[in-house]
C-alpha positions in Angstrom: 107.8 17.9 116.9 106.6 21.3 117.0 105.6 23.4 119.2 102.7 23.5 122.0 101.9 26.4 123.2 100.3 26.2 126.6 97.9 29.2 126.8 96.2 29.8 130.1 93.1 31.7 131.4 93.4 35.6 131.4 95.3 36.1 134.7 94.6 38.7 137.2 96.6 40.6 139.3 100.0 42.4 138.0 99.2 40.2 134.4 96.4 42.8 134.0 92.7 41.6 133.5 92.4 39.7 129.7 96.0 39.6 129.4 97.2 35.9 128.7 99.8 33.8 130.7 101.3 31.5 128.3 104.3 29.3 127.6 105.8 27.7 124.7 107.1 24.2 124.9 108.7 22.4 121.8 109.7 18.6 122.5 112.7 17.1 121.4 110.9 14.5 120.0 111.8 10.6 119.7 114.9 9.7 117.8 114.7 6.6 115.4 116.2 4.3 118.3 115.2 1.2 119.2 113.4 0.7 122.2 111.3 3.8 121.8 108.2 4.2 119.8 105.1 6.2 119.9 103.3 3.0 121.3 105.6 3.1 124.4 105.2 6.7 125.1 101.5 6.9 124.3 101.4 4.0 127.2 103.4 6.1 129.6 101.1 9.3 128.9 97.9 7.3 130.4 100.0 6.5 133.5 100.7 10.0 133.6 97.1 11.3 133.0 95.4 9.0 135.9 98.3 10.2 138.5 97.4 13.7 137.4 93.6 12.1 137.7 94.9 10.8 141.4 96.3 14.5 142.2 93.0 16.3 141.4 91.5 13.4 143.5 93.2 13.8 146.5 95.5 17.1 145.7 99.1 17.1 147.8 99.7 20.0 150.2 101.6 22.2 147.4 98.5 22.0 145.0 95.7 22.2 147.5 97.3 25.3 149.0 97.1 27.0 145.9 93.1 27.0 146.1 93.2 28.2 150.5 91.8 31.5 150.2 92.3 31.9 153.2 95.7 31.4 154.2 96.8 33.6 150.8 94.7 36.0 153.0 96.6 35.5 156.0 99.9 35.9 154.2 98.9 39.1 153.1 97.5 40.6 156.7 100.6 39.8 158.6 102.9 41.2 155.5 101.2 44.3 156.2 101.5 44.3 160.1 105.7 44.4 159.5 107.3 47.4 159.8 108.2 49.5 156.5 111.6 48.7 156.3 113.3 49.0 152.6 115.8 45.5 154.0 115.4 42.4 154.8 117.6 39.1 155.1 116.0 35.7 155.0 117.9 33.5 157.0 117.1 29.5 155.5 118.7 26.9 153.1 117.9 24.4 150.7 113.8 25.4 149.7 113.9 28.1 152.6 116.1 29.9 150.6 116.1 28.8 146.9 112.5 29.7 145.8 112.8 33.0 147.7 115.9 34.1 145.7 114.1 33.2 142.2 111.2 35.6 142.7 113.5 38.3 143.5 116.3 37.8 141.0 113.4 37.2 138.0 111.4 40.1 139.0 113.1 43.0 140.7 116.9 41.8 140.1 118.1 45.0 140.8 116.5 44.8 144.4 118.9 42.0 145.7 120.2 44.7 148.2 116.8 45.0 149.2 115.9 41.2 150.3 119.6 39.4 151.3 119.7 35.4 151.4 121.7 33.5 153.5 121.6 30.6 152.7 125.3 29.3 153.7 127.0 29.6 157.3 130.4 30.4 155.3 132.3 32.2 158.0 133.4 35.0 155.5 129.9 35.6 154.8 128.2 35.8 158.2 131.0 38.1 159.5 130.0 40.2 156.8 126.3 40.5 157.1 124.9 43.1 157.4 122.7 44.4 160.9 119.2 44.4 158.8 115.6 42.7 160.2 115.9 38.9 159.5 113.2 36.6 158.1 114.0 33.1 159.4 112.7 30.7 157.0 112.7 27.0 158.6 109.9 24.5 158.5 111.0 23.2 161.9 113.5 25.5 163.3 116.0 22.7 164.0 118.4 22.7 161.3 121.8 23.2 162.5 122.6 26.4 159.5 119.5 28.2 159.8 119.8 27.4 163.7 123.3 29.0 164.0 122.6 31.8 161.7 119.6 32.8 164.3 121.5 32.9 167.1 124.4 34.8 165.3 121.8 37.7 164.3 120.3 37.6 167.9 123.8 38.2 169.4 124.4 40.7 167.1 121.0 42.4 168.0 121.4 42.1 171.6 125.3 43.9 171.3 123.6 46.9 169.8 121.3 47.2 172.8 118.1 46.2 170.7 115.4 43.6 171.5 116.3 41.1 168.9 112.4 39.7 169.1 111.3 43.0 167.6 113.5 42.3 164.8 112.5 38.9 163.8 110.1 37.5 161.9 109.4 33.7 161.5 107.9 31.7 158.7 107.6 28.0 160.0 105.6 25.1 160.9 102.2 26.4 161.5 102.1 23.5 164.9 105.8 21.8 165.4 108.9 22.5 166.0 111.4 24.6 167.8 111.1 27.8 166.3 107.3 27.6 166.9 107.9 27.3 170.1 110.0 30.7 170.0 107.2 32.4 168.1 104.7 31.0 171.2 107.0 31.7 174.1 108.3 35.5 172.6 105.3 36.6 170.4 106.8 37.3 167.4 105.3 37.6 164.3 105.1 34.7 162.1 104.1 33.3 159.0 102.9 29.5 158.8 104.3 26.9 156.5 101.6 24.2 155.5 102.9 20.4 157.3 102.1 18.7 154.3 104.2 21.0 151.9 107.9 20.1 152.1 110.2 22.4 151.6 111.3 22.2 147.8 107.6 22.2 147.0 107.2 25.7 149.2 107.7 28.4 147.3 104.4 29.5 146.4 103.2 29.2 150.3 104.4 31.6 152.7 108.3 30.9 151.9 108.0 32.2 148.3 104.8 34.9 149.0 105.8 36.3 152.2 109.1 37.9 150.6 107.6 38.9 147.5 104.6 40.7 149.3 107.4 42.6 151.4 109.3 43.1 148.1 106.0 45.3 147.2 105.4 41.9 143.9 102.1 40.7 143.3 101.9 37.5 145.6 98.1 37.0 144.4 99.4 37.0 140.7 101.9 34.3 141.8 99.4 32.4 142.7 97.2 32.7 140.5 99.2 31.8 137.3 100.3 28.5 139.3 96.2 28.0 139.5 96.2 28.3 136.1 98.9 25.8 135.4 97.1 23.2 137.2 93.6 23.4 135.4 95.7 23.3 132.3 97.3 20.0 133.2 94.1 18.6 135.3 91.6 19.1 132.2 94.2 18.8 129.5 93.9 14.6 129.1 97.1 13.0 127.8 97.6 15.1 125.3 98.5 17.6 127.8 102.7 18.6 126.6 103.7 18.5 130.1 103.1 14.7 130.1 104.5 14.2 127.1 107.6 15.7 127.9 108.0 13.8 130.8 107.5 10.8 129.2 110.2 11.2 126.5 112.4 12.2 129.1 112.0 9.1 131.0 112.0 6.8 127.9 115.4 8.1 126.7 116.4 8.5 131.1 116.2 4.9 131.7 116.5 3.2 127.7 119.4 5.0 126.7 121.2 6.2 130.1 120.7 10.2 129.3 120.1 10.7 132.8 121.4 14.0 133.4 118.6 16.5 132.9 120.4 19.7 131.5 118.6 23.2 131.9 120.4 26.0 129.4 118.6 29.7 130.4 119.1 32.2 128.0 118.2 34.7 130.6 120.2 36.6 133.3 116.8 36.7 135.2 116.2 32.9 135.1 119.9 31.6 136.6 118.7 31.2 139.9 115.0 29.8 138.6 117.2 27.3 137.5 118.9 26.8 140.8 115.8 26.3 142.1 114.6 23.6 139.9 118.2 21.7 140.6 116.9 21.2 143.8 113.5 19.9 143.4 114.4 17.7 140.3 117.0 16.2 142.2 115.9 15.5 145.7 112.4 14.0 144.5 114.0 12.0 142.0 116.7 10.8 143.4 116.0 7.8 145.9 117.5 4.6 147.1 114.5 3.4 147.2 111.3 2.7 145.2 107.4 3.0 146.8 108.0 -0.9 147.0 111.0 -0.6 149.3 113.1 -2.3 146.5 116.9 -1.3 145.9 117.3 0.6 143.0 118.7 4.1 143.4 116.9 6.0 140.6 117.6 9.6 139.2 118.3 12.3 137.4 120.8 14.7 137.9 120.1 17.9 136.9 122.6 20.5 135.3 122.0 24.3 135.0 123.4 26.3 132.3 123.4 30.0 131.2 123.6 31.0 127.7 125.4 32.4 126.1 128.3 32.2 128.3 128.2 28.5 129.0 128.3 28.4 125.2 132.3 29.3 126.0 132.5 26.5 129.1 130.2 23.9 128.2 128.4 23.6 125.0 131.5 21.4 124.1 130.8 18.9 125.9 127.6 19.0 125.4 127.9 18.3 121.7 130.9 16.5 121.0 131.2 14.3 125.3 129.1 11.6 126.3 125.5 11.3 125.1 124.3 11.0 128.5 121.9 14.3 128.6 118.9 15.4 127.7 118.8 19.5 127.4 116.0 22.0 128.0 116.4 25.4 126.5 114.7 28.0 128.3 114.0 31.5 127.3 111.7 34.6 128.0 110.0 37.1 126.6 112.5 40.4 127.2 112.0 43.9 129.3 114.2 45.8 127.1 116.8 45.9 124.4 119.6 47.4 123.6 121.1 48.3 120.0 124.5 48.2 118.6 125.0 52.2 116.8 126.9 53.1 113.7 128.4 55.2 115.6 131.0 52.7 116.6 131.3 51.7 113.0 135.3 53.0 113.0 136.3 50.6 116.0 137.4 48.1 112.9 135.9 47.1 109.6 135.3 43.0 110.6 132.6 43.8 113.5 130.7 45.7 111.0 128.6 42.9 110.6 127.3 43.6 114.1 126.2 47.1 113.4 122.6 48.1 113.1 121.6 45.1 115.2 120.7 44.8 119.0 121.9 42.6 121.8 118.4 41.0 121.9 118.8 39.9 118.4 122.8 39.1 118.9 121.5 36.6 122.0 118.6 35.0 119.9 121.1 33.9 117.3 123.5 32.5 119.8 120.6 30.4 121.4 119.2 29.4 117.8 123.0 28.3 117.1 123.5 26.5 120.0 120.0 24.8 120.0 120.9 24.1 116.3 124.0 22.5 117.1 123.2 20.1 119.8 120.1 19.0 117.2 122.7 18.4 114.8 125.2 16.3 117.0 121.6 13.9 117.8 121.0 15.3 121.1 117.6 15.6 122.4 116.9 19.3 122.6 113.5 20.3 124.1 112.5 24.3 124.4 110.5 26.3 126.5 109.7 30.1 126.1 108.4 32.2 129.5 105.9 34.5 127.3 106.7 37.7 129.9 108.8 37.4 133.0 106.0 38.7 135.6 104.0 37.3 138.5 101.8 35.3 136.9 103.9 33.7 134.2 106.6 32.8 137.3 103.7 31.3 139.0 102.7 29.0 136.5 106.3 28.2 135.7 106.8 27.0 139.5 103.5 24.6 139.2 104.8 23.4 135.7 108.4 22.2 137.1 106.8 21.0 140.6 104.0 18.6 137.8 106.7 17.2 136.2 108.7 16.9 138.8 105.8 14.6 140.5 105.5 12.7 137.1 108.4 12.1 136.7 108.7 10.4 140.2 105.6 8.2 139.0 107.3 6.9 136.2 110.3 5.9 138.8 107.7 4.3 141.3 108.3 6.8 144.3 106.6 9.6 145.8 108.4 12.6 144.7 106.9 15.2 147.0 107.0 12.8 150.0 109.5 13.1 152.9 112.6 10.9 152.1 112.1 7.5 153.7 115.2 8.5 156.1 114.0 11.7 157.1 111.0 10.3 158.3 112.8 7.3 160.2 114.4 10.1 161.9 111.3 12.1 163.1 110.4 8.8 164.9 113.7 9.3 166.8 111.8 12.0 169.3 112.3 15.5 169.4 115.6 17.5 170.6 119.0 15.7 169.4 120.6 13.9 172.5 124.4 13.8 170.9 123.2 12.5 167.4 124.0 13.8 164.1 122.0 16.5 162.7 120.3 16.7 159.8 119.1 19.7 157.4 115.2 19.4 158.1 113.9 22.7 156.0 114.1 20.8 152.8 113.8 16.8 153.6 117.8 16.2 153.3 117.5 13.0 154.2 121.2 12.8 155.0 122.9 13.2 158.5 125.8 15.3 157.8 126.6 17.8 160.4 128.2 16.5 163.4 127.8 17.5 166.9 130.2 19.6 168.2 131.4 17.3 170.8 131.3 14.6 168.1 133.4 16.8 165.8 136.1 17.2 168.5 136.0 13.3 169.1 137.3 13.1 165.1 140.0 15.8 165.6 141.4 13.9 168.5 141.4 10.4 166.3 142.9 12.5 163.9 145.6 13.9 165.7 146.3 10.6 167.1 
């Protein structure tokens, strides 16, 4: 199939008036196998145009906040209340942390001095933080890494004779939760985290824009290529490319067991855009569960790979192992190149064929080799092209993997941007743990995997035993 080229309204912001935010998606396509015919996935695509139908309807938290004036607005004011300070350190994991680190790294990736994420209580790594002003990202405050890193930082704080409450700031629930309660009783300055977003969904809400506003990005560009993404799908019927692809994608996930969704960047700036999208694909998809409370543990698991040096670690496989993926290529429109001189045409006579080329041209060959190669072994290759690598393009490509990420959940019969069915057991549970396990609450993790201190010493004595 060729391609679609999804071309959006002129954006504002940093993507300058009348300049166009698009991407460039080219479908795989349906291989002659049985099972799977245009019929079936032109059947799928009307499921997928009235939930899109449903969503405009009654739009989730992560869509509706897109159109909130208002609390953009807010963002914004209390950004520029902060003090000027050229570090910070977020302090959050899972979507606290994750959609934070993409901005940065695809849009000032030479600034990662500038805006440290800890996302891991690695002992190595906290006794080597640095003493900068933290941003605590947590949706309730409550989980146990994000938890410990705080009070690590306020120590630290407190031993250098400072008042640790002038040097944090909070993004959180805007209501609930512990650190709210630390933002009431202390008066620090926060930013609020819509209820009904959940944290893999968050990243263009305060979690994704407060950062990037400090960063000195256009948050308002952010969001507005994300609006555009959403009119796109809304008014673009079944015809839309986004619903095709996630229909083909299911068809071949569930027909023909390729149920590990591979992501290849060919772009330095995009390997932790991919990281991202690893976590919303697989905690949405993957459920126990379906909306019916039947048994059937559904998913995909997603795989992120970076061209072209996975080319040297995993293309292998990819061609030649188990034909058990599907693979999405995904590329961007460059900042800069970089050519290869004659000069350096004495270093030996059998590179000379690189000579008078440039590493942007060197890189689109090993991507067109690659994609060509997996074609050729039968494996379904889709692509998709970021037309620049700026606000508004990011943006958009945020809403486009959070849509299909929601489709794709239809498909399975489960609510993809609902709380997992265990995480909301537990908030019937009460507030404060009395001795249970705790549980990462930032991003949904519906599991209970952290053990109470006094728990954890129980198990070394049974193990010592």
């Amino acid at each position: 199939m060729g391609a679609d080229r999804l071309v959006l309204p002129a954006a504002r912001g940093s993507a300058g008036e009348g300049n166009e935010v698009s991407l460039s998606l080219r479908l795989a396509g349906l291989r002659a196998r049985a099972g799977i015919s245009e019929d079936r996935v032109a059947s799928l695509e009307e499921q997928l145009e009235r939930k899109v139908q449903a969503l405009a309807a009654s739009p989730p938290g992560f869509i509706r906040i897109l159109f909130d004036d208002a609390a953009l607005s807010k963002i914004l004011d209390t950004a520029s209340q902060l003090p000027d300070t050229p570090h910070w350190v977020i302090l959050g994991i899972g979507g606290s942390a994750l959609g934070a680190r993409a901005v940065r790294d695809t849009l000032i990736p030479d600034r990662r001095q500038d805006l440290r994420i800890l996302d891991n209580i690695d002992p190595d790594s906290m006794a080597r933080a640095a003493d900068q002003l933290d941003l605590v990202i947590s949706k309730s405050g409550s989980t146990a890494e994000t938890a410990a890193q705080l009070l690590f930082f306020h120590d630290r704080l407190l031993a250098r004779g400072l008042d640790p409450w002038q040097h944090i700031v909070a993004i959180t629930d805007p209501e609930s939760g512990l650190l709210r309660e630390v933002v009431g009783r202390e008066g620090i300055p926060s930013f609020e985290v819509p209820s009904d977003v959940g944290g893999r969904f968050s990243v263009l809400t305060a979690v994704g824009l407060a950062p990037a506003r400090l960063l000195g990005l256009d948050s308002t560009a952010l969001i507005v290529g994300a609006q555009q993404m959403w009119e796109s799908v809304r008014d673009g019927g079944r015809d839309h490319p986004l619903l095709r692809w996630v229909a083909e994608a299911h068809l071949r996930s569930i027909d023909h067991g390729q149920r590990c969704q591979v992501m290849m960047v060919y772009c330095d700036r995009l390997r932790t855009f991919g990281g991202w999208f690893a976590q919303l694909w697989a905690e949405s998809l993957g459920k126990r569960e379906d909306r019916n409370g039947v048994e059937v543990h559904h998913g995909s698991t997603p795989l992120v790979a970076v061209g072209s040096t996975d080319q040297h670690s995993l293309v292998q496989l990819f061609a030649e192992g188990p034909d058990d993926k599907q693979y999405l290529i995904v590329s961007a429109g460059r900042k800069a190149d970089v050519a290869l001189q004659t000069g350096s045409e004495g270093v030996h006579d059998d590179l000379g064929y690189l000579l008078d080329h440039t590493f942007g041209e060197l890189f689109d060959a090993q991507r067109e080799g690659t994609t060509g190669a997996l074609r050729a072994a039968g494996r379904p290759v889709s692509e998709l092209n970021f037309g620049e690598l700026d606000e508004a393009h990011l943006g958009a490509s945020f809403l486009f993997f959070q849509l299909a990420t929601v489709l794709a959940a239809e498909l399975l019969e489960h609510g993809g941007h609902d709380q997992p069915r265990p995480r909301q057991q537990q908030r019937g549970h009460g507030g404060r743990r009395q001795g249970t396990r705790a549980s990462c609450t930032v991003n949904g993790c519906p599991h209970s995997h952290t053990p109470t201190l006094g728990e954890r010493g129980r198990k070394g004595e049974e193990a010592g035993r």
